[in-house]
Each structure stands twice: as structure tokens, then as C-alpha cells.
N, C-alpha and C positions, 0 to 999 in steps of 0.2 A: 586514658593511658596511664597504666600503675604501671611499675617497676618495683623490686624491694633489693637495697643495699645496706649493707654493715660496715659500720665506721664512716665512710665516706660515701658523700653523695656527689652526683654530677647529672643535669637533667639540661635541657635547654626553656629559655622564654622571649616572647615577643617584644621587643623596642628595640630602639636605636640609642646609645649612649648620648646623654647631653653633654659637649663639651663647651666651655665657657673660656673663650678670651685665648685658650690653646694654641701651641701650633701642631705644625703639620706631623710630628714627631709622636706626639702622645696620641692623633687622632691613627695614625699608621698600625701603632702597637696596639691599637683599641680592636682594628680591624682586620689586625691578623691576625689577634685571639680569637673574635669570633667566625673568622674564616676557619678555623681550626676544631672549635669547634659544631663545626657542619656548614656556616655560612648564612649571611642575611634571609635568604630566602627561605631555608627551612626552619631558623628561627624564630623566624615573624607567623611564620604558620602552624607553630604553637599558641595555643590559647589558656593553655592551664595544664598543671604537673604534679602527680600523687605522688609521694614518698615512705615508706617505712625504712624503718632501722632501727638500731640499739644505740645506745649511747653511755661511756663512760665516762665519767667523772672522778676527779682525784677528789676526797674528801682528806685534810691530815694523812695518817699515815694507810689509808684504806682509799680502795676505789668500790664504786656502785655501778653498774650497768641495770639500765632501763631500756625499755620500747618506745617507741615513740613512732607519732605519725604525723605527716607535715603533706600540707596542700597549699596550690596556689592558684587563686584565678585571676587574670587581669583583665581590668587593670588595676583595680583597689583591695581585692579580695585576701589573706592570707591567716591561715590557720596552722598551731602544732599543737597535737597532744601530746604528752609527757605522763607514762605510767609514774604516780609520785609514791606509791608503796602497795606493798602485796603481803597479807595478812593471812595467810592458810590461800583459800579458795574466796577472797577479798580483794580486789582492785580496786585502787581511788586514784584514778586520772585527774590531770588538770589540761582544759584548752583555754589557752591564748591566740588573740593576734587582735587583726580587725577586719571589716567590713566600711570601706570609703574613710571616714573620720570616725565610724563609729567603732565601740572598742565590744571583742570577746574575752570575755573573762570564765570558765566555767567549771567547775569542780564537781565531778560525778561522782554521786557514793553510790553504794546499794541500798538496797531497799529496805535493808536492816539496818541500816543507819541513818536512814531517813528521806534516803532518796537522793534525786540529782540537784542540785543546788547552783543558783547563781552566787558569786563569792567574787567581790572587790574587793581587794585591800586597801583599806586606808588608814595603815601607821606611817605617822607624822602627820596626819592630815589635822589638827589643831592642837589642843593644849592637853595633856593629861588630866581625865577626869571631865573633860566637857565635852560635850555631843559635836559630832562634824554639820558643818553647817552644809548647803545646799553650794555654796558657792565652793569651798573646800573639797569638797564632794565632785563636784565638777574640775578642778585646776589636777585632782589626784584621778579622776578617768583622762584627761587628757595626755596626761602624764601618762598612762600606763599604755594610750594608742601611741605616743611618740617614741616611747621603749621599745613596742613590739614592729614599730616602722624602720628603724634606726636595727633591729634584729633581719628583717627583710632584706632590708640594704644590704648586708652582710651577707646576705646567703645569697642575695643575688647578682653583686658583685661577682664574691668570691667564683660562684658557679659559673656564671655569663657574663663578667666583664663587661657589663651595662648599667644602664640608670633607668629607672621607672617612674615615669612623671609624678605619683603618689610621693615619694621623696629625692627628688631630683639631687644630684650629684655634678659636682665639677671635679676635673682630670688634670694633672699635670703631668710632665716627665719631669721623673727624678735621677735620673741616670740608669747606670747599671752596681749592679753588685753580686762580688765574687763567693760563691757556696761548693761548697766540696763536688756539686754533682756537676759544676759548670757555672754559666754565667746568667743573670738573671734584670729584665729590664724593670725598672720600678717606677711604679706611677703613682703617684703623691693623689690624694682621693679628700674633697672638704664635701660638706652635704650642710644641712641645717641643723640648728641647736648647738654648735659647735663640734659636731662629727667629723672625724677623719679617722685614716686608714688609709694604710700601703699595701697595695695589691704588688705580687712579684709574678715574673712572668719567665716562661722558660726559652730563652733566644733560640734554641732548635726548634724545640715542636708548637714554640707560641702559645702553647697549654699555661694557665693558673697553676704555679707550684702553692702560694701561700698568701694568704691576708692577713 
């Protein structure tokens, strides 16, 4: 199932939010967002979701707009590419995310520049001037799948007001709060590594306004 959106995305995926220690309040708003949108049932019977789009970015006093393409399979699987520049009739893409614990990292050139390449980065991975050791090497891919797990959570929060056992999340009610278009419930959001994030919620139509 592809779809293709510009600016905003909005797709459904399978689980059930973990809620931890909660009450009945944050688990209600959890469940009338995703009653909203579509409902457990045809939630769960998704198993995976294609995305394109563009994406701008404020750079200083300029903005850039790129392509981009974003996949997701569950339950550990998630990828996006990121057109990273365009050179005449030159593309050099970057894909991130991962596969279970393991990390993608990969930077595609053309074949006049040498081909498609694997490409970790590892600045600050030791001392300037000395080679990355094996173990350094390792704490900096772990690091780069906790980055792009911690980017998941975001997008599938924001999208599905859920949690994914890959980076399990806990839920609170934070009250409400007042925005020009109306009133909005807010759910206070911790995960691991010390992640958090406040998801806001629209009290009419139980739709995700913002994270």
C-alpha cells in the first residue's frame, strides 16, 4: 500500500499503546485518537506503510525542499531516504533507520563518483588524529540505531498515537491547553534514553494536532 503526500503525512500502523502506571484518563484519550483514526481493528491489520513526500527545511535565512521516501514494516523494520543534493542530472541520496537492532546507514552516488557506498559516521568517535577503535566503532552504530529509533517514535506517535515494542513509550495526562483553533488534551510522553515529547490532541475530532 503506497500513498504519496506533501508536507504532512498521516498513515495508520499495528499495536496497541503501552501504558505504564496510568490512569483511566490518558488510556480514554489514547483510545479516542485511535478510534478516530479508523479504529483498533483496522489498525492492527496493517502491517506496513510506504511514504513519499518533500520536505522543507529552514537553513538561516533560506529554506531547501527535498524528496524523500519513508517505509515502515513491523515490527522492527524502518527506513527514510533523504534526496541530500542534486548536481545537473546528479542525485546522492542518504538511507537511514534500522532493521531489529541493526543499523542502516547508506549514501548512494552514481557511478561516476564511484558508486553506491556504505557510510557510517563516526565524528567524535575518538581522539583527533587516532583511528576508531572497534569498540568506539560499535557505541557510535549504536548510537546512530538509538537516533533513528527515538525518529520512529516520533513519527509514530505523532501519526498513530501509539507505542511500538521496538521503543516502548509510557503516557500521561497533562491536562488540556488553550490554541486559537480550540482546546487541546495533552499527553506528557517518556520513552528510553531519556526521551520525551508532548503529544496534543484536538477535544472535537480526537485527531493529533501536534508533537
Amino acid at each position: 500500500m503506497k500513498r504519496t503526500f506533501q508536507f504532512v503525512l498521516l498513515a495508520v500502523l499495528a499495536a496497541e499503546a503501552l501504558i505504564v502506571g496510568q490512569g483511566p484518563e490518558v488510556k480514554k484519550v489514547l483510545a479516542d485518537v485511535r478510534a478516530a483514526l479508523g479504529g483498533d481493528a483496522n489498525l492492527e491489520a496493517v502491517k506496513s506503510v510506504a511514504v513519499e513526500g518533500r520536505l522543507t527545511r529552514s537553513m538561516g535565512g533560506r529554506s531547501m525542499t527535498n524528496d524523500f521516501e519513508m517505509a515502515f514494516e513491523l515490527p522492527d523494520k524502518y527506513v527514510k531516504k533523504d534526496v541530500m543534493a542534486v548536481m545537473g542530472s546528479t542525485t546522492i541520496a542518504r538511507t537511514t533507520g534500522f532493521n531489529g537492532d541493526g543499523l542502516i546507514e547508506v549514501v548512494d552516488t552514481p557511478p561516476s563518483m564511484g558508486g553506491a557506498m556504505t557510510m557510517t559516521r563516526m565524528a567524535g568517535s575518538g581522539p583527533p588524529g587516532m583511528p576508531a577503535t572497534p569498540e568506539t566503532i560499535d557505541a557510535q552504530r549504536q548510537a546512530l540505531v538509538a537516533m533513528n529509533k527515538r525518529d520512529f517514535a516520533r513519527l509514530t506517535l505523532g501519526m498513530f498515537a501509539t507505542s511500538q515494542p521496538v521503543f516502548p513509550l509510557e503516557f500521561a495526562y497533562g491536562g488540556q491547553a488553550e490554541a486559537p483553533h480550540g482546546k487541546a488534551h495533552v499527553i506528557d510522553v517518556k520513552g528510553p534514553d531519556g526521551f520525551v515529547a508532548r503529544l496534543f490532541v484536538d477535544t472535537k475530532t480526537n485527531l493529533p494536532l501536534l508533537l
